[in-house]
C-alpha positions in Angstrom: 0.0 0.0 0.0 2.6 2.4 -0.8 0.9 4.6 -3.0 -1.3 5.7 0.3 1.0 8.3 1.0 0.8 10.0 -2.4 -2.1 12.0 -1.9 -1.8 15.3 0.1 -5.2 17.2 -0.1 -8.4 16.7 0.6 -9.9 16.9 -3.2 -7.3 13.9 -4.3 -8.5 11.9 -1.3 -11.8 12.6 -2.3 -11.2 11.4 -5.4 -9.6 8.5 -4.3 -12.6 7.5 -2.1 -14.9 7.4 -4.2 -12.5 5.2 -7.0 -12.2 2.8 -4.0 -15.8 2.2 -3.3 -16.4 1.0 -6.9 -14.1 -2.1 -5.8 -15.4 -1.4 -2.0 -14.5 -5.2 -1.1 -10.7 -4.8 -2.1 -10.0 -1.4 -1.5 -11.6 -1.6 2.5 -8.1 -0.8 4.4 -7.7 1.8 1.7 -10.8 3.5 2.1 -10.2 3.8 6.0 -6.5 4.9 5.6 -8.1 8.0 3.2 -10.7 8.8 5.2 -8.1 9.4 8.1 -6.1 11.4 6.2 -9.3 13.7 4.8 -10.4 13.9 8.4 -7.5 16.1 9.2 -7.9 18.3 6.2 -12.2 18.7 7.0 -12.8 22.2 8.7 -13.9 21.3 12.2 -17.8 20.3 12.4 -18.0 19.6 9.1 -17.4 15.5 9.2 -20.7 15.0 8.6 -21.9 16.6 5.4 -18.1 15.9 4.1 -19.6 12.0 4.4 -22.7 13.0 3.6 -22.4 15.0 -0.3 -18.9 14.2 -0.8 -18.6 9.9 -0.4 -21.9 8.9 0.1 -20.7 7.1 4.0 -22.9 7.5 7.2 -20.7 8.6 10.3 -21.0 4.9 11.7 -19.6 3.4 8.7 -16.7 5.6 7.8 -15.7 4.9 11.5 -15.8 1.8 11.1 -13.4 2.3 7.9 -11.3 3.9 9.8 -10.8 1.4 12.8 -10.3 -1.4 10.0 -7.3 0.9 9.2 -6.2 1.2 12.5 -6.5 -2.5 13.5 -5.2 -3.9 10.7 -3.6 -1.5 7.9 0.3 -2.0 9.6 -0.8 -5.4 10.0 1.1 -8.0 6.7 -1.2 -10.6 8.1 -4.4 -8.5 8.2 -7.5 -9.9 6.6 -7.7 -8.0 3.6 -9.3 -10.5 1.5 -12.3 -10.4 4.0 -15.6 -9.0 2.9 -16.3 -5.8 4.5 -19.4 -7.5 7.1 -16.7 -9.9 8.7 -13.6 -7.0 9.0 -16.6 -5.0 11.0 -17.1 -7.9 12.7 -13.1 -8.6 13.5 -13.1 -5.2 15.4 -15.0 -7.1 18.7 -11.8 -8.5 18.9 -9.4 -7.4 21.9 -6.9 -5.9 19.9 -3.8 -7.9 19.0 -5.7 -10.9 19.1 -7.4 -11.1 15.5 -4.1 -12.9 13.6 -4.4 -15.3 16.6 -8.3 -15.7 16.3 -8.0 -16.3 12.6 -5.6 -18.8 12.6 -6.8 -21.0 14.9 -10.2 -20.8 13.4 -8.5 -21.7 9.8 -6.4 -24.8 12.4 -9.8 -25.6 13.4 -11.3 -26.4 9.7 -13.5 -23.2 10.2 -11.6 -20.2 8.3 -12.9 -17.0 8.8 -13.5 -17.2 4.8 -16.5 -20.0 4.9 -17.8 -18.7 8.3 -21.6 -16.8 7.6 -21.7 -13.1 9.7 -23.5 -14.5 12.2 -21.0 -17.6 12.7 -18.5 -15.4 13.0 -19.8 -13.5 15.3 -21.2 -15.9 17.7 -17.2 -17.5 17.2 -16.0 -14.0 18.3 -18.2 -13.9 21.2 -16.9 -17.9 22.2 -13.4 -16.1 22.0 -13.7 -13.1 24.4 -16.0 -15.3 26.6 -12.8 -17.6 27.3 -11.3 -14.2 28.7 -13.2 -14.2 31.3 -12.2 -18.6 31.6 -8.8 -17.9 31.3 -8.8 -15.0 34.4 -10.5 -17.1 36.9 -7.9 -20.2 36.0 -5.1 -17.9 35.8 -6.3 -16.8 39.6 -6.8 -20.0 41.0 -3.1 -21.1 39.3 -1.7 -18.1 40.9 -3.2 -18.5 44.7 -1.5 -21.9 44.1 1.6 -20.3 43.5 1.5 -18.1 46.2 0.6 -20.5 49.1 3.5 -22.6 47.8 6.0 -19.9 47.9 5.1 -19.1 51.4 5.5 -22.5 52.8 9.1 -22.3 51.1 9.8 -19.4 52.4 8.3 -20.6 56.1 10.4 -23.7 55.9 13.3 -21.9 55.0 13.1 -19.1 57.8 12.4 -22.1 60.5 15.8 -23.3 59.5 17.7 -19.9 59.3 16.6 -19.4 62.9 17.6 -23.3 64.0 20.8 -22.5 62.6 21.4 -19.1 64.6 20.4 -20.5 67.7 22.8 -23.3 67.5 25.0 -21.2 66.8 24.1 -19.2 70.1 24.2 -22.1 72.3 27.2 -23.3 71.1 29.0 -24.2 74.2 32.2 -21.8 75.6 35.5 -24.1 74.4 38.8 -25.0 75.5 42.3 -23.5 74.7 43.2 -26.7 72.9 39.8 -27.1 71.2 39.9 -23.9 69.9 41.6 -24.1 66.1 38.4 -27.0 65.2 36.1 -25.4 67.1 36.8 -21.9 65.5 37.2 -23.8 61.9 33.4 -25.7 62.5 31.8 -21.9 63.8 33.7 -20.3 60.6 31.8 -23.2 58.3 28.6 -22.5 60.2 28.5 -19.1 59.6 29.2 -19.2 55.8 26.1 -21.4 55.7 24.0 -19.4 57.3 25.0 -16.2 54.7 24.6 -18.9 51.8 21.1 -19.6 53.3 20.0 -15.8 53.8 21.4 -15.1 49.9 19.3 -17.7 48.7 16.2 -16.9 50.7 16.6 -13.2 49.2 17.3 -14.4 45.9 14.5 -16.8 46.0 12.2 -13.8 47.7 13.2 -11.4 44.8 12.6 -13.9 42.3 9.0 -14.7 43.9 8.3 -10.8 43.8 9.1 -10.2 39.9 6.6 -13.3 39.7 4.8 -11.6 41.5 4.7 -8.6 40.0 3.9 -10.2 36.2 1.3 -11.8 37.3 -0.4 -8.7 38.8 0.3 -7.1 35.2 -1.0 -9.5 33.6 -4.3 -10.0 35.6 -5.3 -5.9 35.4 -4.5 -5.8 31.6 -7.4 -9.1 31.7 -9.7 -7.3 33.9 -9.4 -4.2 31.4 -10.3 -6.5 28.7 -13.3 -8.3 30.8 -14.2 -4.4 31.5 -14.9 -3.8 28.2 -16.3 -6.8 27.0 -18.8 -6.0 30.1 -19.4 -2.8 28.7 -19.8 -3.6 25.4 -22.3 -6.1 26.2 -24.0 -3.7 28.3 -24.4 -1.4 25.4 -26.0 -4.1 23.2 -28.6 -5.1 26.3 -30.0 -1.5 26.1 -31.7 -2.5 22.9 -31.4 -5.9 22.5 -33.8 -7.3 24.2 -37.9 -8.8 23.2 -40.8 -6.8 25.1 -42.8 -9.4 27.1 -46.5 -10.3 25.8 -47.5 -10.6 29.3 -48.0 -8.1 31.5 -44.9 -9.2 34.3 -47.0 -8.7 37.9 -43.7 -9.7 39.5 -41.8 -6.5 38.0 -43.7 -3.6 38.8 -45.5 -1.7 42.3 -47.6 1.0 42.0 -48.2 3.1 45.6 -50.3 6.1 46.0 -48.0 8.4 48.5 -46.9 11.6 48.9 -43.4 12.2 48.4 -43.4 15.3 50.6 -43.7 12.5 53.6 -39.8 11.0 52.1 -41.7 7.4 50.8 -40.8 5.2 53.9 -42.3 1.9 51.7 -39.0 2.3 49.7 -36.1 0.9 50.8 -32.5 2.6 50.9 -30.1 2.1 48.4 -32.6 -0.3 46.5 -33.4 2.0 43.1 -30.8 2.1 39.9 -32.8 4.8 38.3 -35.1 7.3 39.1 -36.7 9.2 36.0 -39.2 11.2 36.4 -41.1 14.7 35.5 -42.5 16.8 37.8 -45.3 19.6 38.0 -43.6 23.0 36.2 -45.6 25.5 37.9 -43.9 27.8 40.3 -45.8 26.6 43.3 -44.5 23.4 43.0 -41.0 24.2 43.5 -40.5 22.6 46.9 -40.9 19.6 45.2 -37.7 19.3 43.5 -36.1 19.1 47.2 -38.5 16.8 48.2 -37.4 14.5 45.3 -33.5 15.2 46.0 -33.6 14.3 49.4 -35.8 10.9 48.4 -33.3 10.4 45.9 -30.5 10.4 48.0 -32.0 7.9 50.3 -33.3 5.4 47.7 -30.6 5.4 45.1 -27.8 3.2 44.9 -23.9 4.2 45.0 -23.4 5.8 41.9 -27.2 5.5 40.9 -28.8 8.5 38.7 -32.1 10.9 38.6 -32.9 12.0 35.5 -35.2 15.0 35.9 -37.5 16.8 33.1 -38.5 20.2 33.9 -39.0 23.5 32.2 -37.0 26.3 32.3 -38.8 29.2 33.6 -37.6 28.2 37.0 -34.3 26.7 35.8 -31.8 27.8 38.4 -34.4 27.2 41.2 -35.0 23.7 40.4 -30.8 23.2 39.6 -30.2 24.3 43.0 -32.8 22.7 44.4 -32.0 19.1 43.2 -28.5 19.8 43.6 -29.4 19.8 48.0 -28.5 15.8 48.3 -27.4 14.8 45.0 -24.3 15.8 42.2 -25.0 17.3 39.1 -23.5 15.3 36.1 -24.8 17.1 32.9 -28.1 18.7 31.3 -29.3 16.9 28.0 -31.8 18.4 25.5 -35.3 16.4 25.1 -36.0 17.3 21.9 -40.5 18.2 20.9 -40.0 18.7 17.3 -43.6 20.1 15.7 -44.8 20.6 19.5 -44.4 24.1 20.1 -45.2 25.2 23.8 -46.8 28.5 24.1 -45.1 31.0 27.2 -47.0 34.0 27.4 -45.1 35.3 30.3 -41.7 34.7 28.3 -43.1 35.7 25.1 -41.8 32.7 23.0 -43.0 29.2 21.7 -40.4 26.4 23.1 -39.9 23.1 21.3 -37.3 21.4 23.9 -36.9 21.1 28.0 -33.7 20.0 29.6 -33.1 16.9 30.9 -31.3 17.5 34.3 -29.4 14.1 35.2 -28.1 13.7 38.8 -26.2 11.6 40.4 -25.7 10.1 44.0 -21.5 9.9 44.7 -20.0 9.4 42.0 -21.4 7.9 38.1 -19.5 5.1 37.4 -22.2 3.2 34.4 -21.2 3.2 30.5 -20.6 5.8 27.8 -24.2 7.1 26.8 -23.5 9.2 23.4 -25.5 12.0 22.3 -27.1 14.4 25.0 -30.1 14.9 22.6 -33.3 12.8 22.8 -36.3 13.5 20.5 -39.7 12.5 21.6 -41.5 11.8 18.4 -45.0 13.0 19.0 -47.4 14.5 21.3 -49.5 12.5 23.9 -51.4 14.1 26.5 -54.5 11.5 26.3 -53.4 10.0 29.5 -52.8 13.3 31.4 -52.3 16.6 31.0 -48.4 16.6 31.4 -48.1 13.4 29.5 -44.8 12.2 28.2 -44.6 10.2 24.6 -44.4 6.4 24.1 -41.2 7.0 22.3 -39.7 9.6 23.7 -39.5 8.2 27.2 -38.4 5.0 25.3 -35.5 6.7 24.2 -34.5 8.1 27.4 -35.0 4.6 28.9 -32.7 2.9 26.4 -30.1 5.8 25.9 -29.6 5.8 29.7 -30.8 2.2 31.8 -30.0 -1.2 31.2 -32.4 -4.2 31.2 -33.5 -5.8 34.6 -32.7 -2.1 36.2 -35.0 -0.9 38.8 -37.0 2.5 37.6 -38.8 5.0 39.6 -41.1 7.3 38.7 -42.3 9.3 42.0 -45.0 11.3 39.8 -46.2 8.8 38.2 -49.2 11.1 35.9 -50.5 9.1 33.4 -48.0 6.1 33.7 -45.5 6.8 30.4 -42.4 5.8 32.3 -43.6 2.5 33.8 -45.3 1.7 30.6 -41.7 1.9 28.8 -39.7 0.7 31.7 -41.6 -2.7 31.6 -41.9 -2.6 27.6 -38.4 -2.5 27.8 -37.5 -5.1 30.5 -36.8 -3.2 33.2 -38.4 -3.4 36.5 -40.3 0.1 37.9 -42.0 1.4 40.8 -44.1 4.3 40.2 -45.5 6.4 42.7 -48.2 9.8 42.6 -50.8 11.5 45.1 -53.6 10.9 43.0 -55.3 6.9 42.9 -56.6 8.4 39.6 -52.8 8.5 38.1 -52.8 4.6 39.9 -55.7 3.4 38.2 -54.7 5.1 34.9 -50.9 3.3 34.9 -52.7 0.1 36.0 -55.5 0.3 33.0 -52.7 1.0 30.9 -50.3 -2.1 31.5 -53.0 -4.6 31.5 -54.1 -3.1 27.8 -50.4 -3.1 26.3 -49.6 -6.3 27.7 -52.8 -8.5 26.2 -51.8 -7.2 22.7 -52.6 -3.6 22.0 -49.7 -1.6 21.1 -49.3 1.4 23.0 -46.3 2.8 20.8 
């Protein structure tokens, strides 16, 4: 691939793109090396529309391109011959591990070549699952190792100290015994320093073990950490909505959050998403709901507040009482303007005000934009979409997460929560909001789509 490095501007890269996509299957370490090099030369925010009008690649691909490159451009062994599906699909690897993956596939009478996409990755999978295989043996071997070593080194102390105190109680000797006694106590001595040397020795040699093996076992907890992650990422969506409704999953309480919801255990709740009343009057609430939040969330556990932003810095201070701020995202009403007389505008977005309790320790999210894709106030008058609490639910929890919704309304988040496989408690003043949320679930879940 020497001729990569003859072009130096972004027009002959262009060109050079485009060429390459008529032979897209040959030219797929090419394409990502290019698009690399054009990335530099694109004036900053303009990746996009470059992809767009200029080679015809959505973002996700051309990134894709690009890690191909990365993986496996300096690679002679890469798998250039491989259709473009299966080099996506070679990125799941843990990197430096592909050549290794491929050949023993090809030793196993299964090359990479004959394997369908979904073979090869459910063969990719098999690989990073022995990771997690190969750590626990790799513990167990070293514990092993380790108790071993100890009893060597026990052993060997006991003798060192037998030694010395012999040496101790050696009794007081006579003028003419003196030459072979001194000659013995000479010979004694030099074993005992041969013996300390080689308990050091044998001690230094155990730490560098040591210290390998500890290397070695973070960089496989790294890996297991991402694979974790990465699998966490594909759970968010990846999942079937139940066709019946799960009675086991969900509690609905009428309460009053003002009086701190003692039926709610501490640090029992992954997620609390929620939207409260706007209205000034209803201020006080937000503290109410931090100081709840605090008490019910789990270490590291986040709220995820919609509000509108007339009050703004009232309700940011206000959350902010018994819980961290983390970030605001934008929840998108496209076509749903919002009419504020006393601000003289129309509004087509609120923030999304995401808190967290210590420290937030779950997975990359993305975007900080969510679009709800329609307008729904059948169910109550503040009503949240179908889809755009689905998105918020996906974007930000993970299946089998427990979801509360302390203003329940018309039931929209514990709808989508369960939709979604994820366990909820929803809670609201009103038995009305109950009964709604109730009506609702036993309708979605005996075959009427709600979306």
């Amino acid at each position: 691939m020497s001729e990569l490095t003859q072009a130096a501007n972004l027009p002959q890269l262009t060109a050079r793109i485009q060429l390459r996509k008529q032979s897209l299957q040959e030219n797929i370490l090419g394409i990502g090396h290019d698009l690399i090099e054009a990335r530099k030369l694109v004036p900053y925010g303009q990746w996009d529309e470059y992809l767009k009008h200029e080679v015809s690649f959505t973002r996700a691909t051309a990134s894709k391109l690009m890690k191909c490159w990365e993986r496996f451009g300096s690679n002679v062994a890469a798998p250039q011959h491989f259709e473009m599906a299966k080099m996506f699909e070679l990125l799941a690897l843990p990197s430096g591990e592909e050549e290794e993956f491929i050949n023993a596939k090809a030793e196993e009478g299964t090359p990479v070549e004959d394997m369908t996409q979904k073979k090869l990755r459910e063969e990719i999978k098999a690989w990073k699952e022995r990771v997690v295989k190969l750590d626990e043996e790799y513990q167990k071997e070293l514990e092993q190792k380790d108790k071993y070593h100890a009893a060597e080194l026990d052993e060997l102390n006991e003798q060192l100290a037998d030694l010395e105190q012999e040496l101790k109680d050696r009794p007081t000797v006579k003028p003419d015994d003196y030459d072979e006694t001194k000659a013995a106590l000479v010979e004694a001595k030099v074993a005992l320093e041969w013996a300390k040397d080689a308990a050091e020795r044998q001690a230094e040699d155990f730490q560098k073990q040591l210290g390998d093996a500890d290397e070695k076992l973070e960089k496989a907890k790294k890996t297991i950490t991402k694979l974790k992650k990465s699998a966490e990422r594909r759970e968010r969506k990846d999942y079937t909505p139940p066709t019946e409704l799960p009675q086991d999953d969900f509690k609905l309480i009428r309460a009053d959050i003002r009086e701190g919801l003692p039926d709610i255990a501490d640090n029992s709740v992954d997620f609390i998403i929620t939207d409260p009343p706007y209205p000034k009057e209803y201020l006080s609430l937000y503290e109410d709901l931090s100081k709840v939040a605090a008490r019910v969330l789990k270490d590291g556990g986040s709220l995820i507040c919609m509000t509108g932003q007339s009050y703004l810095p009232d309700v940011i201070n206000l959350l902010a009482t018994n819980m961290t701020y983390h970030w605001s995202m934008c929840y998108l009403t496209p076509g749903q303007k919002t009419q504020l007389w006393q601000r003289h505008l129309h509004t087509s977005w609120k923030p999304l005000l995401w808190f967290v309790k210590g420290e937030y320790k779950g997975d990359w999210i993305g975007d900080d934009v969510t679009t709800s894709p329609t307008n729904d106030k059948q169910f109550h008058e503040w009503g949240q979409s179908f889809g755009g609490m689905k998105d918020v639910i996906e974007r930000l929890t993970y299946p089998n997460a427990l979801i509360l919704d302390p203003f329940l309304g018309g039931g929209t988040t514990g709808v989508v929560a369960l939709y979604c496989k994820r366990k909820f408690i929803g809670v609201d003043i009103e038995q009305s909001c109950i009964d709604t949320t109730l009506a609702r679930l036993k309708e979605i879940f005996n075959g009427t789509s709600d979306t």
